[in-house]
C-alpha positions in Angstrom: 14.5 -4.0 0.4 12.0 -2.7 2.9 9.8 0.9 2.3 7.9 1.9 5.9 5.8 4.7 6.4 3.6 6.4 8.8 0.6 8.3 8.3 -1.5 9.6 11.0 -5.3 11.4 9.9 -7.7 12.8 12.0 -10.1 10.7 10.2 -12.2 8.0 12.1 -10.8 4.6 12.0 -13.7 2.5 10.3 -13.4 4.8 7.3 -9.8 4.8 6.6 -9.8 1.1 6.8 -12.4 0.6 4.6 -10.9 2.8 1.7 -7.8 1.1 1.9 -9.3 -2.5 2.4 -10.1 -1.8 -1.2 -6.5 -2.3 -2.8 -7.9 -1.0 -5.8 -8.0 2.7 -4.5 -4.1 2.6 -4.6 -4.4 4.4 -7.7 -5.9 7.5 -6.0 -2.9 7.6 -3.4 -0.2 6.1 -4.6 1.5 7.8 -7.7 3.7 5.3 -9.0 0.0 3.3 -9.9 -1.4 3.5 -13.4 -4.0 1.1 -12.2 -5.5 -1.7 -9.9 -8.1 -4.1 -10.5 -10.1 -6.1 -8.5 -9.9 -9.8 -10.8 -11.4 -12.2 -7.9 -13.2 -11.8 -4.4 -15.0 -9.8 -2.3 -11.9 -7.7 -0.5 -11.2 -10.2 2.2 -8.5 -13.3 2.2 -7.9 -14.6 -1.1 -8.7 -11.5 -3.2 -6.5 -10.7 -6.2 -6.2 -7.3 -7.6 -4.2 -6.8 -10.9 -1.6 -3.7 -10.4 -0.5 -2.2 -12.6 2.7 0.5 -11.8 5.0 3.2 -13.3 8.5 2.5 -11.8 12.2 3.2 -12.8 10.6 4.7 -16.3 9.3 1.3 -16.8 5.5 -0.1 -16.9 5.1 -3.1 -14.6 2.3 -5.4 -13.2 1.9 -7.6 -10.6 -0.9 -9.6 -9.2 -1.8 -9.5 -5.7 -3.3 -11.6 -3.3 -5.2 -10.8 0.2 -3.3 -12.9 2.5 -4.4 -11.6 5.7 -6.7 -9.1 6.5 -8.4 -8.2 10.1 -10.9 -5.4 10.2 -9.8 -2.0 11.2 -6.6 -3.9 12.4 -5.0 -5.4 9.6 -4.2 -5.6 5.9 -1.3 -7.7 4.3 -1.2 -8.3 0.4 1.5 -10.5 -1.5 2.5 -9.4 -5.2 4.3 -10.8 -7.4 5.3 -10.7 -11.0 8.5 -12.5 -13.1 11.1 -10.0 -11.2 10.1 -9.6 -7.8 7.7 -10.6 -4.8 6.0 -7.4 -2.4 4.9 -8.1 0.7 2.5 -5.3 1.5 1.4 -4.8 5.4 -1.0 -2.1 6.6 -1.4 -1.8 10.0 -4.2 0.3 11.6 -4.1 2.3 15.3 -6.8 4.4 16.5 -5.0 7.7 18.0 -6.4 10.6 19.7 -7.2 13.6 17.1 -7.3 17.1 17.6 -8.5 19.1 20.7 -11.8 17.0 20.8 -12.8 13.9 21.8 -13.0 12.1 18.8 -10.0 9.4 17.4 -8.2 9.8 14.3 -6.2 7.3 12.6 -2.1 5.6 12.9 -1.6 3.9 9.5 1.7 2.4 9.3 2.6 0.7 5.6 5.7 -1.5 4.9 6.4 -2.8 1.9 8.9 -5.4 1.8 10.4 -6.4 -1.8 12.3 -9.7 -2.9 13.8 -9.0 -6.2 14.3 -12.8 -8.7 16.9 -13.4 -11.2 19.0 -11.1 -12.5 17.1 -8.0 -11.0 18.2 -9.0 -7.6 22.0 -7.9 -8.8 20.5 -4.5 -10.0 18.4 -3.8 -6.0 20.7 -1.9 -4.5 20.6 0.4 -7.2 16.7 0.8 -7.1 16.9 2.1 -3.5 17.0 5.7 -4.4 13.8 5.2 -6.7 12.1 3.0 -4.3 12.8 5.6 -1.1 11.5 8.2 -3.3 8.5 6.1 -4.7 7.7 5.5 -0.4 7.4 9.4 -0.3 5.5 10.1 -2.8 3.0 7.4 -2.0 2.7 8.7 2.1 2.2 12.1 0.8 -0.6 10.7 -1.5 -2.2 8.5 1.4 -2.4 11.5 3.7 -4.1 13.7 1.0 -6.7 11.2 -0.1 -7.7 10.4 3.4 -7.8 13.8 4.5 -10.5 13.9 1.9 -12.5 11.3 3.2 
C-alpha cells in the first residue's frame, strides 16, 4: 500500500529540510504519532529513531532507519516492526513563492507499506484508515511549516 502527498510552503528550502531531517519532529505534524525518538546518530545515514504511532485504535512502534538522505534534496527512512516494513521518502523542490522573489518549498512524501504475516490478509481493509491517516498528516505538515 502506497500513501503520497504534496505539500508546497512559502517557506525557504534550507529550513523546511532541516525540520524534517529531524524524524523526530513527526510528532508535531503528523497526528497519528504519539512519539519519536532519536536512539542512535547524528540525523544523517544510519540514524534510528524509535516511533511510536496511534493507528487503527491500536498503539504501534517501529524503529526506523536513515537510509538515504541528501541535503535539501532528499530523505528516505525504513521502519519496520513484527507486522509491517514503511518505506518513507521525502523529496524536496524549491518552487517560486508568492508575488516576490523569494522561493518556497515542494515537499512530496510517500510512504510505501509492506504488511508480514497474517496482517498482509487484513491490508486491503486498512486502506480507508491509511488514506485518511495520509490526510491528516499533509494537513499537519503544512501547518507546522507554515510556522516555521
Amino acid at each position: 500500500m502506497k500513501i503520497e502527498r504534496t505539500v508546497t510552503v512559502d517557506r525557504p528550502l534550507g529550513a523546511v529540510y532541516a525540520y524534517l531531517a529531524d524524524f523526530s519532529t513527526t510528532s508535531e505534524w503528523d497526528p497519528g504519532t504519539v512519539r519519536t525518538v532519536r536512539e542512535s546518530g547524528d540525523g544523517g545515514v544510519g540514524t534510528r529513531y524509535r516511533n511510536t504511532s496511534k493507528f487503527a485504535g491500536r498503539e504501534t512502534e517501529l524503529t526506523y532507519v536513515v537510509e538515504d538522505r541528501r541535503e535539501n534534496a532528499l530523505i528516505r527512512l525504513r521502519g519496520e516492526n513484527a507486522t509491517v516494513v514503511a518505506h518513507d521518502t521525502m523529496r524536496f523542490d524549491a518552487v517560486p513563492a508568492g508575488a516576490g522573489p523569494d522561493l518556497g518549498t515542494r515537499v512530496t512524501y510517500t510512504a510505501d507499506f509492506e504488511f508480514k504475516g497474517l496482517t498482509r490478509f487484513v491490508a486491503p481493509l486498512l486502506a480507508p484508515a491509511l488514506k485518511r491517516l495520509g490526510d491528516e498528516a499533509e494537513k499537519g505538515m503544512r501547518e507546522a511549516l507554515l510556522r516555521l
